[in-house]
N, C-alpha and C positions, 0 to 999 in steps of 0.2 A: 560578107555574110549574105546568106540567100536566101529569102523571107519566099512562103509558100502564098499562093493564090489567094487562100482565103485568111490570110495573115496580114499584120505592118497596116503600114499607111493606108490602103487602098480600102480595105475593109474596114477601118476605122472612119473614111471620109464617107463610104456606103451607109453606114449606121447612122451617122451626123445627118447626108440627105435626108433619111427616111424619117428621121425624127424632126426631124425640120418641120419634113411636109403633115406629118401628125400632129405637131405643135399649131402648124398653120388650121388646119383643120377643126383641130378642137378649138382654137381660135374662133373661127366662125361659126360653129356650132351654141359656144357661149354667147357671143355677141347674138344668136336668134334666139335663145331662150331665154336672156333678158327682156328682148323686146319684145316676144310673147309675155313674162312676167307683167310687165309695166303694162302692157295693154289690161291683161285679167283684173289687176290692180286697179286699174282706172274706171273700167267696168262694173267692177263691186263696188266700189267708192259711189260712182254713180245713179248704182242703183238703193242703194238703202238696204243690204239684204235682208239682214231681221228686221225689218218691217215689211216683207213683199208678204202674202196672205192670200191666198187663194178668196173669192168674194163670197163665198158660202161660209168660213171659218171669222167671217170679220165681225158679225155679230157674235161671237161667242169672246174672240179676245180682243176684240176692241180695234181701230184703225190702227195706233202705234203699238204693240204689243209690249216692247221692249221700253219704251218712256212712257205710257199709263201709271196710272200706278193702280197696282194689284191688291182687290180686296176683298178679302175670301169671309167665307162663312162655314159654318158646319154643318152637314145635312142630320136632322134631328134622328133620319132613319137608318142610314150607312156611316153615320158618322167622318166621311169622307169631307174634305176640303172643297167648296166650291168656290167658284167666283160670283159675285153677292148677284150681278146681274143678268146669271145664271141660273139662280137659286128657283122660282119656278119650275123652268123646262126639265130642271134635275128631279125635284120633287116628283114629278109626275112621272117620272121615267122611275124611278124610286119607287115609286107605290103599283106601277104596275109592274116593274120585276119585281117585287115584294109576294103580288097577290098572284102571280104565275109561278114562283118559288112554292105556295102553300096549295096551289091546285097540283101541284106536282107529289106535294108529300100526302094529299092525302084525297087519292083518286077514289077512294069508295066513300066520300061523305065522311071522313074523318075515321071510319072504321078501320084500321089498321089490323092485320091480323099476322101473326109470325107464322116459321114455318111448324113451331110447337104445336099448334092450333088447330093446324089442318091435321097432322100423325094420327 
């Protein structure tokens, strides 16, 4: 029997190298993104990540952010949730969007007029 070129044994051993050298391959390709893994892994371990904080934001939530423990208040104006050691700086932010909210509604000294009024 007379097997063709790209037939039988010959092209059956072709396919086995080629997957060989692909198995090899991905082979080392896994073994480098494990040990990229384990680095990044070691890395973040390292660093504490929920607790890194920019030093402008550490006054507002505290040095550990994540192990403090959080304790809120209610602002009496926006009724939003604060944190108690917060509660100040919010107020005042509070009162003056508040009083810049009411110069806004009512730009003639309270005199509102529609557009019925003017017709």
């Amino acid at each position: 029997m007379v097997c063709s070129i790209g037939n039988g044994r010959m092209a059956v051993m072709a396919r086995l190298l080629a997957a060989g050298s692909l198995l090899q391959n991905s082979a080392e390709e896994v073994s480098q993104q494990k040990l990229a893994t384990q680095y990044i892994c070691r890395e973040l371990h390292e660093a504490d990540e929920p607790n890194l904080l920019d030093e402008e934001d550490m006054h507002v939530f505290g040095l550990m952010p994540m192990t403090d423990p959080l304790d809120l208040v209610c602002c009496n104006a926006c009724k939003k949730p604060v944190k108690a050691s917060q509660y100040a700086a919010h107020a005042e932010l509070c009162r003056f969007l508040n009083s810049a909210e009411e110069m806004t509604l009512e730009p003639d000294g309270g005199n509102l007029q529609g557009r019925k009024g003017k017709s």
